[in-house]
C-alpha positions in Angstrom: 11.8 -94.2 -116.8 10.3 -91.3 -119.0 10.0 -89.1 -116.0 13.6 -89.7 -115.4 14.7 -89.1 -119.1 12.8 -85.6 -119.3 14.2 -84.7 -115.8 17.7 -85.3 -117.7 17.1 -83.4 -120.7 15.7 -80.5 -119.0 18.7 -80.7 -116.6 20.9 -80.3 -119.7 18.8 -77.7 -121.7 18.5 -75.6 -118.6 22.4 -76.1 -117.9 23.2 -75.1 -121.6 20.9 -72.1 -121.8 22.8 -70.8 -118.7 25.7 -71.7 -120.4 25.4 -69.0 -123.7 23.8 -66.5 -120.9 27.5 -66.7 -118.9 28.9 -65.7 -122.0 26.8 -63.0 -123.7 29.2 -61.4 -126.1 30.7 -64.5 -128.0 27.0 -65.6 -128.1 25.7 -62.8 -129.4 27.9 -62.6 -132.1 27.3 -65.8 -133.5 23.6 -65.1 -133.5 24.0 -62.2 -134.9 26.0 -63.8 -137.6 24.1 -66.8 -137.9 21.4 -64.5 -138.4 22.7 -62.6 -141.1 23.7 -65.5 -142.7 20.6 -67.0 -143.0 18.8 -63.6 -143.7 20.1 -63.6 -147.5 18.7 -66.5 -148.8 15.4 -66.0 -146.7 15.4 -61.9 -148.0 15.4 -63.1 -151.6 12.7 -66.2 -151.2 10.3 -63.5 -149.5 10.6 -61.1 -152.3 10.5 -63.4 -155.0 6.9 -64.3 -153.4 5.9 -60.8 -152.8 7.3 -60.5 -156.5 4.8 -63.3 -157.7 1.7 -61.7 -155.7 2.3 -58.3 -157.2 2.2 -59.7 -160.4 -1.4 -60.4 -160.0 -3.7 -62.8 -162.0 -0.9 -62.6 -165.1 1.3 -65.4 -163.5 -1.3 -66.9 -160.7 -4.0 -66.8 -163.0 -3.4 -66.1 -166.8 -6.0 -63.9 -168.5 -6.5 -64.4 -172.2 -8.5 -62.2 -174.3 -10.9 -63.6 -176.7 -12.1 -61.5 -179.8 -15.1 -62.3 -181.7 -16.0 -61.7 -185.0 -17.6 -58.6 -186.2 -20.6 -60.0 -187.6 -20.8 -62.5 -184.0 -24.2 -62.9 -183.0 -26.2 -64.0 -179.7 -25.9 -67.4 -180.4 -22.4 -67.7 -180.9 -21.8 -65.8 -177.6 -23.9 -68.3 -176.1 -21.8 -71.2 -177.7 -18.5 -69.6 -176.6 -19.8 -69.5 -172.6 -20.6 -73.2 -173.0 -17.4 -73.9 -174.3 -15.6 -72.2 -171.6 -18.1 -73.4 -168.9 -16.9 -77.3 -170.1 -13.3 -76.4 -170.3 -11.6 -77.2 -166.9 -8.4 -75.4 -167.6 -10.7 -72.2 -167.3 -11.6 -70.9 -163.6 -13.5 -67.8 -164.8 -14.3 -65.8 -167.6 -16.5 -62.3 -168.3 -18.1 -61.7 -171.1 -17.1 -57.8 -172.6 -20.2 -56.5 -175.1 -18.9 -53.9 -177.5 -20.4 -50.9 -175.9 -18.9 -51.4 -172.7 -15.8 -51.7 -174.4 -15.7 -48.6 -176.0 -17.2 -46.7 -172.8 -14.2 -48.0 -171.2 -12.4 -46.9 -173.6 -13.5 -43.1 -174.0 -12.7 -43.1 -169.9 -9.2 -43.7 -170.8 -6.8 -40.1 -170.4 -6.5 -38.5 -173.9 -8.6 -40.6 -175.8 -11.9 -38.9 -175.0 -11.7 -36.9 -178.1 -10.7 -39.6 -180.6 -13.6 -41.9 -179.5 -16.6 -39.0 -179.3 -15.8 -38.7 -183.4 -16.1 -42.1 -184.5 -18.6 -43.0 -186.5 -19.2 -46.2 -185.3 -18.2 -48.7 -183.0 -14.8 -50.6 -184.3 -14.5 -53.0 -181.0 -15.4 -56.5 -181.4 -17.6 -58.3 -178.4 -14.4 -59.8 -175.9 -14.4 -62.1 -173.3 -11.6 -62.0 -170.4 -10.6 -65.7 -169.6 -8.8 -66.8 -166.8 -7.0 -70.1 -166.7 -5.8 -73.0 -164.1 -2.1 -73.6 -166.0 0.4 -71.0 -165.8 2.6 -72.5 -167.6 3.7 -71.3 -171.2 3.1 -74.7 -172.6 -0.2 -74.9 -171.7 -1.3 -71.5 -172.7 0.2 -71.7 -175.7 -2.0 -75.0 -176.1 -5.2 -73.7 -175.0 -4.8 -70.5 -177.5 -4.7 -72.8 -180.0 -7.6 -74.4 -179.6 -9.7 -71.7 -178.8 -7.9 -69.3 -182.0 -9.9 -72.4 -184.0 -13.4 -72.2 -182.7 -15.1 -70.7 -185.7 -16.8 -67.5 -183.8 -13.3 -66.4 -182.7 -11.6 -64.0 -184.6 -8.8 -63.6 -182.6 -6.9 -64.7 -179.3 -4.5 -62.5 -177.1 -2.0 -63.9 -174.6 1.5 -62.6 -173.6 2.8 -65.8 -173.5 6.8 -64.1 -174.2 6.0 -61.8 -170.8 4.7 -64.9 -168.7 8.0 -66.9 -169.8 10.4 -63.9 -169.1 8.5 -64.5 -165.5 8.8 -68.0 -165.2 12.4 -67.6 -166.3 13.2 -64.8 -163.6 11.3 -66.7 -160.7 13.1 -69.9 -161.9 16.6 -68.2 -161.5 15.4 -66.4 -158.3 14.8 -70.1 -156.7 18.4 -71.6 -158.1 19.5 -68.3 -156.3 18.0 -69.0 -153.6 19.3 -72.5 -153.2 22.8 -71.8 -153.8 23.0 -69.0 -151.2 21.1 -71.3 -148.6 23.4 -74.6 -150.2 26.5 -72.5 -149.4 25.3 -70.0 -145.9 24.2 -73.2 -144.7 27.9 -75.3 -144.8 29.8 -71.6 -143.2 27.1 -72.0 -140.5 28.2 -75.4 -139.9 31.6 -74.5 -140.1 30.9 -72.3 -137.3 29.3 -74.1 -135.0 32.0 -76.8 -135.6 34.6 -74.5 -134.5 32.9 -73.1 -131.6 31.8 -76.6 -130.6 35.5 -78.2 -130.8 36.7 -75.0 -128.7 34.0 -75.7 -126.0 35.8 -79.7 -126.1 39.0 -78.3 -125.7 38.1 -76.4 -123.3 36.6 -79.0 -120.8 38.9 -81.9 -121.6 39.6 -82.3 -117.5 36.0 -82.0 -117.3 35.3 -84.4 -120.1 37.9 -86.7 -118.7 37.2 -87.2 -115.3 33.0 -87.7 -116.5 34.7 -91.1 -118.7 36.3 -91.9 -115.4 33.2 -92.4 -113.2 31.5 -93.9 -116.1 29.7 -90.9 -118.2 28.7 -92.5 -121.5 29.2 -90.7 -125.1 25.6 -89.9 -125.3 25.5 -87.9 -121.8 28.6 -86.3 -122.6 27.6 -85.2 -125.9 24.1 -84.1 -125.0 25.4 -80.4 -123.3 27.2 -79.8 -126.9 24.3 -81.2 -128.8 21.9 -78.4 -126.9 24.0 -75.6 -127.6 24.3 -75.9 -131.0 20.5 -76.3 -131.3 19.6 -73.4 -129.1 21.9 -71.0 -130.7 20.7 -72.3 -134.3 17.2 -71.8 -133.1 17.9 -68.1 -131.4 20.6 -67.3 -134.9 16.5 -68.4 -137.2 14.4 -66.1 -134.5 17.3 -63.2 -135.4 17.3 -63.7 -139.2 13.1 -63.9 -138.7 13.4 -60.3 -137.1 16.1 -59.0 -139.7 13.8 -59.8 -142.7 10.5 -58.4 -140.7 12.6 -54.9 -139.8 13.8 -54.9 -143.7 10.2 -55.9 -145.1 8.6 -52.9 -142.9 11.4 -50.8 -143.5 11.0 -50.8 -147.3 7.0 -50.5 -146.8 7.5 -47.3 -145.4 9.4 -46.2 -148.1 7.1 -47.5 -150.4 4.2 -45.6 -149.2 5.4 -42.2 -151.7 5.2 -45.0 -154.7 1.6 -46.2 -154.2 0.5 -42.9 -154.1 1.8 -41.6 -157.5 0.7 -44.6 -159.1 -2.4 -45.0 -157.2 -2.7 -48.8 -156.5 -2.0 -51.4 -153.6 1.5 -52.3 -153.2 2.4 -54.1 -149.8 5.4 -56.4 -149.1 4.2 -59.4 -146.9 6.5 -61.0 -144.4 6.7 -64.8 -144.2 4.3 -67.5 -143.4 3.5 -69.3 -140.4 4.7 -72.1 -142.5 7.2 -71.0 -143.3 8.4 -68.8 -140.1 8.2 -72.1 -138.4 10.4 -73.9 -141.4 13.3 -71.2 -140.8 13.3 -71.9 -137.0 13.5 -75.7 -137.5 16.0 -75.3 -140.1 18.3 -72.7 -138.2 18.1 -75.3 -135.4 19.0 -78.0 -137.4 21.6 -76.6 -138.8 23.4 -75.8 -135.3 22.7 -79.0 -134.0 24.6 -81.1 -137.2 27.4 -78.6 -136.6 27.7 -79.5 -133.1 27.0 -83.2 -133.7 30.1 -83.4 -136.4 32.2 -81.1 -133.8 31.4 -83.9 -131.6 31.9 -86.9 -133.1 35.3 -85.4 -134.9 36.6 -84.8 -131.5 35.2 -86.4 -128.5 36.8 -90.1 -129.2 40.0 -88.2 -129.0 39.7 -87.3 -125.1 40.4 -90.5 -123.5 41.3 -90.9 -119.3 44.8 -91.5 -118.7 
């Protein structure tokens, strides 16, 4: 019984693949378009999480400074590293000693001269805190509690730059969605239109299949295929559009990283989600052939 079902299906995949191969053209163009189509929405989601990576420990892991007092001794630095040791919405901290702050400092371009003339050291002991939430909420809420410990004399967070973030990643994903939300119906559309040709087109065929005794499910199994398969090939050509566009633009930004000396890579999709485009793309070609279908088919009867 199974052996005879797969021997059917692969009958039908085989017979449908042969099917777009007969006509290259008209198939290639709705890849191509199905491709492009689903390219948009895809090209923004990648850059928004190359966007997100460059942005470094800022958004995936805040970093707040903590300033000590002037007068800050060893065992208050010792109470602030058990404090932060305890606190869970901390993954990491380093502690910053005053001299190694202003060494740092007299490395910096055009400030060698200013710091070589002070007359004593003006920086407070710092640590550098990472944290778990990157939320603005929460931030905001754990710089307030640490701004109270008694050995701090202040705490610096850009909370305003890690909302203006949030904010622009927030509106990248409702972009995002609308573009896939809307792509995704004109892909249907399309598929729906090429499908109900294809019904038109073998009615006789369609008809004399009823005759003999052809049930609706083998009949619209071919139709069911195609859409599939071309879904599936229009995901593998929007996969290659975005990895020709993401090394494309890393060529280009190979002039940038060397003026401003640092690591800037785009990176192409995930396995996760390379697989979660194909699946979709395929998806999608199969509901418009399965509405093409079931809008049409009960409308071919034998005479």
């Amino acid at each position: 019984m199974i052996r005879a079902w797969l021997t059917q299906h692969g009958f039908v995949f085989f017979l449908t693949l042969k099917r777009l191969i007969s006509t290259p053209v008209t198939s290639l163009l709705s890849v191509v378009v199905m491709g492009i189509a689903l390219s948009l929405p895809t090209g923004i989601y990648v850059l928004m999480e190359n966007l997100q990576s460059i942005s470094g420990q800022s958004i995936n892991s805040p970093q707040m400074s903590l300033f000590l007092k002037s007068d800050a001794k060893k065992e208050d630095i010792d109470k602030i590293k058990q404090r932060l040791e305890e606190n869970s919405q901390v993954v990491d901290f380093q502690f910053v000693p005053k001299d190694v702050a202003l060494h740092q400092l007299q490395q910096s371009n055009g400030l060698t001269d200013i710091t070589t003339h002070l007359v004593r050291n003006p920086l407070p002991d710092a640590f550098i805190v990472h944290t778990l939430e990157n939320t603005p909420e929460a931030l905001d809420q754990l710089q307030t509690v640490m701004q109270k410990w008694s050995e701090i004399e202040y705490v610096q967070f850009d909370s305003a730059w890690v909302e203006r973030m949030s904010a622009l990643l927030k509106l990248g994903r409702f972009v995002v969605l609308m573009l896939a939300t809307l792509l995704s119906i004109a892909i249907i559309a399309i598929m729906f239109n090429t499908i109900r040709l294809q019904i038109l087109t073998k009615r006789d065929e369609i008809e004399i299949s009823k005759l003999i005794g052809a049930t609706d499910s083998f009949i619209r199994r071919p139709f069911l295929y195609f859409g599939a398969i071309q879904g599936l090939v229009g995901g593998v050509a929007a996969w290659a559009i975005i990895a020709f566009g993401i090394e494309t633009m890393n060529k280009e930004l190979i002039e940038l990283v060397k003026l401003y000396s640092f690591d800037l890579s785009l990176k192409h999709l995930s396995l996760e989600d390379s697989i979660s485009l194909l699946l979709f793309s395929a998806w999608l070609g199969w509901l418009g052939a399965r509405l093409s279908v079931a809008s049409h088919l009960w409308q071919i009867e034998p005479n």
